[in-house]
N, C-alpha and C positions, 0 to 999 in steps of 0.2 A: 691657424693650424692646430689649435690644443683641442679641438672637437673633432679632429680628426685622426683615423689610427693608418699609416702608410705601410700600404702592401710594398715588401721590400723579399730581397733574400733572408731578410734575419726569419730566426723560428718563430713562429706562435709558440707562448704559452699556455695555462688557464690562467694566471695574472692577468694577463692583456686581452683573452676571450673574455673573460668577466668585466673587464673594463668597457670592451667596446660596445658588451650590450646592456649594462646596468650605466652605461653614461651616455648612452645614444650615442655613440660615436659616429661617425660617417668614415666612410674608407674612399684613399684617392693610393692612383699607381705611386712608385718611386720614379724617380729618373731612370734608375739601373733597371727596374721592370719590364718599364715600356723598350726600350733596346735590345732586354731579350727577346721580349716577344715579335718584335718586330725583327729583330736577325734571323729569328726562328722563322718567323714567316715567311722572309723574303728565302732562306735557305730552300723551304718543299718546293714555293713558285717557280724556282730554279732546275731544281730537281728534276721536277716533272717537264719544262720543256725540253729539256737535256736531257732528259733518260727515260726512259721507258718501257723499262721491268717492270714486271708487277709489284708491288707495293701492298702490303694486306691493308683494307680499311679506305685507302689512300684514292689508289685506283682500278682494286678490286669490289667483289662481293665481302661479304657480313658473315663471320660464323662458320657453320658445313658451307657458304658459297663462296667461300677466301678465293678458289678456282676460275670464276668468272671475272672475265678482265673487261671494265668497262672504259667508257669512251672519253676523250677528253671533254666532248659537249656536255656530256650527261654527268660529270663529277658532283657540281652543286646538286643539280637533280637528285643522284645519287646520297647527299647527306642529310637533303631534305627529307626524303623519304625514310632515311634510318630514323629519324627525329619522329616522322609520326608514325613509323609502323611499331617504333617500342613504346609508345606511349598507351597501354594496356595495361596500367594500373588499377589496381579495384581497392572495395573494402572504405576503411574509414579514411578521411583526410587526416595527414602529418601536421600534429599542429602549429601553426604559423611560426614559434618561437624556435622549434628545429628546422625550419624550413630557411629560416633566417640564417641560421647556424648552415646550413649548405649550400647556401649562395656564396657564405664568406670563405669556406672552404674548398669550393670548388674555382672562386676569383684566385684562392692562392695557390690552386694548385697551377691554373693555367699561367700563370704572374711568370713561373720557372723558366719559360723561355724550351721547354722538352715538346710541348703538343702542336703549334701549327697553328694555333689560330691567328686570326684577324684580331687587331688594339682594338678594334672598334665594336667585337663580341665581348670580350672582356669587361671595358668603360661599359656597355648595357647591362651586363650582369650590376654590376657598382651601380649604376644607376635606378639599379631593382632596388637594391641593397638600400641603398641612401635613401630614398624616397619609400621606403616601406610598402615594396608592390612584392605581395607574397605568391607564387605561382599557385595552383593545387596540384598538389602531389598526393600520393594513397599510401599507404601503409601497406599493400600486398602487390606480389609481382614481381621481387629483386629476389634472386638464386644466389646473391651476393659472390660471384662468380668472375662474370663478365664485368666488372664494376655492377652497380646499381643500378642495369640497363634501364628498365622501367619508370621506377623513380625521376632518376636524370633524367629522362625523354622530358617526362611533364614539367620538371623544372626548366628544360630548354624550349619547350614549346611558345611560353610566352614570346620570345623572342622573335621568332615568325610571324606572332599575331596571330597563334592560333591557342586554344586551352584558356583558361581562366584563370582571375588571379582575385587577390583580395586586397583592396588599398583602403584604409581609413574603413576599416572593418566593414567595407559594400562589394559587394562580387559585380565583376566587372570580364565581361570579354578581351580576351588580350587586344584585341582591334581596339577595343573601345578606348582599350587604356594607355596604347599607343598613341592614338588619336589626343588624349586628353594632354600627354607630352609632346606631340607635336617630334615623336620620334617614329623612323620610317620602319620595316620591319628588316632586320637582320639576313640578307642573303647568303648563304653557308655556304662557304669556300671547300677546297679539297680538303678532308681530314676532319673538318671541325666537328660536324655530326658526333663523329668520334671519339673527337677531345669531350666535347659533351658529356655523350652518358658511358663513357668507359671512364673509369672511377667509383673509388669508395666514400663517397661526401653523404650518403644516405648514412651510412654506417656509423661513420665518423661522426657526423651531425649528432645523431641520437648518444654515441659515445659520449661526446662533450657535454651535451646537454644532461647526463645521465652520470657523468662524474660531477657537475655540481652538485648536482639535485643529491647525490650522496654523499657525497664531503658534508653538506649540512646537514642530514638525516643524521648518519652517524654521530655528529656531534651532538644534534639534539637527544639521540638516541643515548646517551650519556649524562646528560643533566638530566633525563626523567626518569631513569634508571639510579642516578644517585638519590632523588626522589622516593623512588619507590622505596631505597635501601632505607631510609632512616623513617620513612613509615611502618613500616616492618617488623622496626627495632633489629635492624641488621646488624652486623659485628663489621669497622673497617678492617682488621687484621689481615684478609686476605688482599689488602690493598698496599699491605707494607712494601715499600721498596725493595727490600733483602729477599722477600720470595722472587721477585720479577727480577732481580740479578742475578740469582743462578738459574734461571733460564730467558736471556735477554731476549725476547722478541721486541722488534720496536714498536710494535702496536702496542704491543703485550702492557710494556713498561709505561708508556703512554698515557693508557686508560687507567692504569692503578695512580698514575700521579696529579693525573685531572680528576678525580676521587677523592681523593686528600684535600685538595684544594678547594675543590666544591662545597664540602663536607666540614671545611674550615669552620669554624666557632659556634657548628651544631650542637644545641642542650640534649638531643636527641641521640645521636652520635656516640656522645660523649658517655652514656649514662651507662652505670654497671649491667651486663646483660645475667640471662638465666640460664639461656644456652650457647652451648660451647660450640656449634656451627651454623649453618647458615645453608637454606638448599642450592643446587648448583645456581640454579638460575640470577641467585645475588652472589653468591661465595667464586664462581668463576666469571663474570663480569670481564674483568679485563682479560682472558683468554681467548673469551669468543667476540666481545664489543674488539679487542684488539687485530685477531687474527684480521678481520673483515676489512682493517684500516690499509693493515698488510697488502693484503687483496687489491684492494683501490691504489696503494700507491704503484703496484702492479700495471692495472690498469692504465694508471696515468702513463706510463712510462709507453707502451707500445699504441696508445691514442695519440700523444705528443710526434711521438715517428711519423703515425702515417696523417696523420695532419698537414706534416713539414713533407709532405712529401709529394711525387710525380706518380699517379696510377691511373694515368690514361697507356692507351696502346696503337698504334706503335708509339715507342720511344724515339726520338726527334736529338741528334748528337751533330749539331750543324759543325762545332769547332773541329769534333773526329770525323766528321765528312760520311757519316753513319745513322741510318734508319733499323730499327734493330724492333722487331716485335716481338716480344715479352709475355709476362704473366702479371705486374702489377697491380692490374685490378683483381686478382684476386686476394678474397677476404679473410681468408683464413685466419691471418693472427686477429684482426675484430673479432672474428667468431668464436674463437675460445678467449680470448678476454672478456669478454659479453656476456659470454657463457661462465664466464668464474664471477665476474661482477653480479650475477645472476644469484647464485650459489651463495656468494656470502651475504650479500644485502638481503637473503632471504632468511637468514641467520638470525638477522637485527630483527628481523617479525619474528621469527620462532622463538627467542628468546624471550624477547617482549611480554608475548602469550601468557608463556609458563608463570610471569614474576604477575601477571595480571590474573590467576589462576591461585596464587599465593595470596594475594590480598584478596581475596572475596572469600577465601574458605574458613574465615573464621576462627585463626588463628592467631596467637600472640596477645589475645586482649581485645583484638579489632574483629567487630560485629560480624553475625556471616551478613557478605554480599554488603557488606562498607554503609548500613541504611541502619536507623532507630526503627524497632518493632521488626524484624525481619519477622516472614508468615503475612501479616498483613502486608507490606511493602516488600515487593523482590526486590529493591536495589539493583544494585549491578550484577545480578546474573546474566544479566542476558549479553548486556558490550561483552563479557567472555566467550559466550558462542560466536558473537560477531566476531572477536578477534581469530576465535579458533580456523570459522568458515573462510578467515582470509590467509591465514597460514597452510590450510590446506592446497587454497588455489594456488599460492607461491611454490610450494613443494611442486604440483605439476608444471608452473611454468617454469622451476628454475631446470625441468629437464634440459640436457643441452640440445640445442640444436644443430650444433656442429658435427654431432656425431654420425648427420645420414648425406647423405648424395641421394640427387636424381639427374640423371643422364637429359643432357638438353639438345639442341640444336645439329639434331639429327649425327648425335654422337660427338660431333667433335669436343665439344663444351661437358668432360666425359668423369669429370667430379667437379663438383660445387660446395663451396660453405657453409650454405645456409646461413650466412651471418646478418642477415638482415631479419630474418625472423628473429636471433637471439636479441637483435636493437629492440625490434619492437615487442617482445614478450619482455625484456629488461623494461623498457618504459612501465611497461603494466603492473611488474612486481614492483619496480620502486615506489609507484604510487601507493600501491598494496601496504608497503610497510609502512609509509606517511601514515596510512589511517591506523595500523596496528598501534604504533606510539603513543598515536594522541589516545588510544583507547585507554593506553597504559597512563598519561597524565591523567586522564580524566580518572581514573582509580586510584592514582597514588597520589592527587591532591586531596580527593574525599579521605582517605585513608588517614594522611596527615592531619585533619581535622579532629580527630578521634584520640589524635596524642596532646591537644592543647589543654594546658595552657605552654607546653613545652613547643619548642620552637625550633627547625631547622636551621641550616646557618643562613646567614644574611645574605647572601648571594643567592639559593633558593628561595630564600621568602622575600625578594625580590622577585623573580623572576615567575614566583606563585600570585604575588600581589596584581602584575600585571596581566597573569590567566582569569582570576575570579573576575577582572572587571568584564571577560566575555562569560563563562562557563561559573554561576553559583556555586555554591554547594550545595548537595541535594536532601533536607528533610523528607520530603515523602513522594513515592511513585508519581512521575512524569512520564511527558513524551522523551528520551533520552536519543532517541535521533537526531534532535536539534543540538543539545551538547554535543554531540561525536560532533556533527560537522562543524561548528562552532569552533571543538577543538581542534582540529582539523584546519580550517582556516590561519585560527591562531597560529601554529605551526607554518603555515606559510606565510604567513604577515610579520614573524620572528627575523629582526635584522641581524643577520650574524657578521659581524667583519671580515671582510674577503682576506685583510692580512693576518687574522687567527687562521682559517680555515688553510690558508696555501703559502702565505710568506714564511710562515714561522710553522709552519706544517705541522699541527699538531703538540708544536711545544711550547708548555704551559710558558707564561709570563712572571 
């Protein structure tokens, strides 16, 4: 059982998110799981022989046709059909690695014992899960609204044996790959359709996956920004602890104190300076690297909720004797957390930029554009337009998206979140800013070069020593495309501790 992470009532974390996919973990129900789901089941199978109201979803129509009452025979019919008429995603495929992430979120949402499923739709989900069968899902098509109609379809499609999946990186027919497990296809009972693609696991997904991916950004975003400061010939003073006490922000105080510490036994650092400031983009370092930390732990806080939580519809209360349809799937609070996540991770580029705009202009001692003979050799002029042109696009995509509604399903569905475009325009910035960084190491290593025989502190000239073995330094005009992505790479191939990043959240050791 230690490769395994058990679907229980307890919460998910990101501890135990990060765990189950950075250890392969495999997922099996609890005891207490499977009982809910199965009281819960047998609760609607009751229901519906005994009673025979309409029910929205249950054993009516979809949307504006909640009014049409359909038939007992037709019910499976009926969820079938919801399954492939929302399956009308476009655009590019979600990549495997969030797709992974809404399978487990969607197994835990159903786990609660609140939707009506079948144990034996759930176990299939797990068994996508376990055995790495990744459905195709699109990235366009969720109004993040109705849950993540669209989305979810294609994620529940395999189940049927119909849509496409990808196992051991080969694309395979869901038929095919059912076949290949000798698993029959999934008959959808009253409701499940339902349970299916009503939910926020698109959202979610890309949430989780988009809070790691920035927990590490940011930190990296701080060791090459202390980088950058003592190439520079920065001043630490704005990092003293006594300024960030009288105005404690916990980001704030944070980044001034992993500063100091980074910055620990620099000759650089240390040495008398000429001038008595520093421009914003080193001298406020910890108010804007800090605020954005802020931001994320924000984010964590209202991702962690609807993870742990039930946002299919209707809501399923077998112990109160109660079917109650709701709003849950809707996205709203993703959508403006996405959309703040958005905003400030797009900070960390903008910042970036300006301190990469600092070191190439030729000031302080250090060469224009970081190269011997500038005029014959540009040096790094040019990764600064590159960083620029990507700081641009962040500014437009960190507009929110939350802020518009379009009227759906012939009015009834009469505001929407849009929080699924803020996932997937958030996915794009945060990549965005991975490459602004490394643009910014790849300047503030050459930079450093130009202060030796003087030396940063040992913890960066460590963490230097293992960049030059990808990324030289540069004597004379190259191809500098292959550095960027090089460093770039590097940056992803950088092990950060998951208990720096989240156990001890940010504070220093």
């Amino acid at each position: 059982m230690n490769n395994y992470h058990v679907i229980s009532s307890g919460a998910l974390d990101i501890v135990t998110i990060y765990n189950i996919f950075y250890k392969n973990k495999k997922l099996k129900l609890s005891e207490g799981s499977i009982k809910n789901i199965k009281k819960c089941k047998s609760y609607l199978d009751d229901k519906l022989t005994n009673n025979k109201k309409p029910m929205y979803g249950i054993n009516t129509g979809f949307g504006s046709l909640y009014n049409v009452k359909i038939s007992d025979s037709d019910l499976s019919q009926l969820q079938e059909n919801l399954v492939m008429s929302h399956a009308c995603g476009t655009g590019e495929r979600v990549p495997e690695s969030v797709v992974k992430v809404m399978l487990l979120l969607k197994i835990q949402s159903l786990s609660y014992g609140h939707s009506g499923v079948q144990l034996a739709t759930v176990e299939r989900l797990i068994e996508f899960f376990n055995n790495d069968i990744f459905p195709f899902v699109y990235t366009q098509g969720s109004l993040g609204a109705s849950g993540d109609l669209a989305p979810l379809a294609h994620l529940a499609l395999p189940l049927l044996g119909k849509g496409k999946v990808v196992h051991n990186n080969e694309v395979f027919e869901a038929s095919v790959i059912l076949e290949k497990f000798n698993w029959k296809p999934i008959t959808l009972e009253a409701k499940e359709g339902l349970a299916l693609l009503n939910g926020t696991q698109f959202m979610s997904a890309y949430g989780v996956y988009l809070l790691l991916l920035s927990h590490k950004t940011s930190y990296l975003a701080d060791i090459i920004a202390s980088i950058s400061l003592d190439a520079f010939d920065g001043r630490l003073d704005p990092f003293h602890d006594l300024v960030h006490a009288v105005r404690p922000h916990p980001g704030q105080r944070k980044v001034a104190r992993r500063f100091n510490e980074f910055l620990k036994g620099s000759e650089l650092i240390s040495r008398d300076k000429e001038h008595v400031q520093d421009p914003y983009s080193f001298r406020c370092i910890p108010q804007v690297h800090g605020a954005t930390k802020d931001t994320l732990d924000f984010v964590e806080q209202v991702i962690l909720t609807e993870i742990n939580s039930v946002t299919d519809n209707p809501n399923i209360f077998h112990e109160e004797d109660l079917i109650i349809s709701g709003g849950n799937f809707h996205g709203q609070p993703l959508a403006l957390a996405l959309d703040y996540l958005k905003i400030a991770m797009a900070e960390i580029g903008n910042i970036s930029e300006r301190r990469v705009f600092q070191l190439v202009s030729g000031l302080r001692g250090l060469p224009a554009f970081l190269v011997d003979n500038p005029g014959l050799n540009s040096g790094f002029m040019i990764p600064q337009y590159t960083a620029a042109s990507i700081v641009s696009a962040n500014k437009q995509l960190a507009t929110p998206a939350s802020v518009d509604s379009i009227v759906s399903s012939n009015g009834q569905e009469d505001h929407v979140s849009m929080g699924a475009n803020s996932a997937t325009q958030a996915y794009t910035l945060v990549k965005n800013v991975e490459r602004i960084i490394a643009i910014e190491l790849m300047n503030a290593s050459q930079a450093i070069e130009f202060r030796r025989p003087l030396k940063t502190s040992p913890l960066l000239e460590s963490f230097l020593e293992q960049y030059r073995k990808v990324v030289p330094f540069i004597k004379v005009d190259e191809v500098l495309h292959d550095d960027i992505q090089a460093s770039i790479q590097f940056l992803k191939d950088v092990d950060i501790e998951i208990e720096e990043l989240f156990l001890n959240h940010y504070n220093l050791k």
